[in-house]
C-alpha positions as CSV (number, residue, x, y, z in Angstrom):
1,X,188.9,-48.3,51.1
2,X,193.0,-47.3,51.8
3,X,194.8,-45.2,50.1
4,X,198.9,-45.8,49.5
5,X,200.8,-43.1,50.4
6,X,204.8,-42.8,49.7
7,X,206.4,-40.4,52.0
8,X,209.6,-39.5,51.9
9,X,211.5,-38.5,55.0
10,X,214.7,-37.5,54.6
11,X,216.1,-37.6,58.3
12,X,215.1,-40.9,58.9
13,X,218.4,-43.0,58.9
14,X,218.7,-45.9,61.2
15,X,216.6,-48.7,63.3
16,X,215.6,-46.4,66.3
17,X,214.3,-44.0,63.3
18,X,212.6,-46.5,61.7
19,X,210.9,-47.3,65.1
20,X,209.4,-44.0,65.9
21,X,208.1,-43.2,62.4
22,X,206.4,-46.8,62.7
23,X,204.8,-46.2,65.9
24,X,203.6,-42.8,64.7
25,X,201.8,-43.7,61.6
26,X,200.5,-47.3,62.8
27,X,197.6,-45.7,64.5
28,X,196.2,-43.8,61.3
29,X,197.7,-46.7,59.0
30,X,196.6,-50.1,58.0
31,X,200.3,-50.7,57.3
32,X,203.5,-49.4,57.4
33,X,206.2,-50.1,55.5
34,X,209.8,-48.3,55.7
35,X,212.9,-48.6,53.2
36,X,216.0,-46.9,54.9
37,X,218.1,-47.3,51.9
38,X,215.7,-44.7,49.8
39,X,214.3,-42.9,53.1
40,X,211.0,-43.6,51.8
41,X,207.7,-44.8,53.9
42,X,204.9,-46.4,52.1
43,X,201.5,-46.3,53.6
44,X,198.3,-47.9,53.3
45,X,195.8,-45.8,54.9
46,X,192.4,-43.8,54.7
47,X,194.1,-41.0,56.4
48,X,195.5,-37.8,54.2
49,X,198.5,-37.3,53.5
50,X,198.7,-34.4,55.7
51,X,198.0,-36.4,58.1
52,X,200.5,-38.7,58.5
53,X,203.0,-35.6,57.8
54,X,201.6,-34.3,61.2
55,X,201.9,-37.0,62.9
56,X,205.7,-37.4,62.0
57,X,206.3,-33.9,62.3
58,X,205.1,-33.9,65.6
59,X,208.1,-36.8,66.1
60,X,210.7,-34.2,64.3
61,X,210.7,-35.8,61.5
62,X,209.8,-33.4,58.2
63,X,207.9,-35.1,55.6
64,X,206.7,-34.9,52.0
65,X,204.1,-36.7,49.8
66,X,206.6,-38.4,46.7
């Protein structure tokens, strides 16, 4: 059973961004969805949260549960 995760990521802020943080999380997620406008990524997955904050972290992008 997933889990749905909001993240916010605050640097994200364009289509290249969107890409990356996509690719990142796709292999831990079941989906991935990304709002620019709110900066937001929601996440279904049976990872943690810390988890897919590692995982964009390691991209440079900082992240935080909402």
């Amino acid at each position: 059973m997933s889990n749905t995760i909001t993240l916010s990521v605050p640097d994200m802020s364009c289509g290249h961004c969107k890409a990356s943080v996509e690719k990142a999380l796709s292999p831990l997620a079941e989906a991935v969805t990304v709002d620019l406008t709110t900066r937001h990524v929601t996440v279904e997955a049976k990872a943690l949260p810390a988890d897919l904050i590692k995982a964009l972290d390691a991209i440079g992008f900082p992240a935080q549960a909402v």
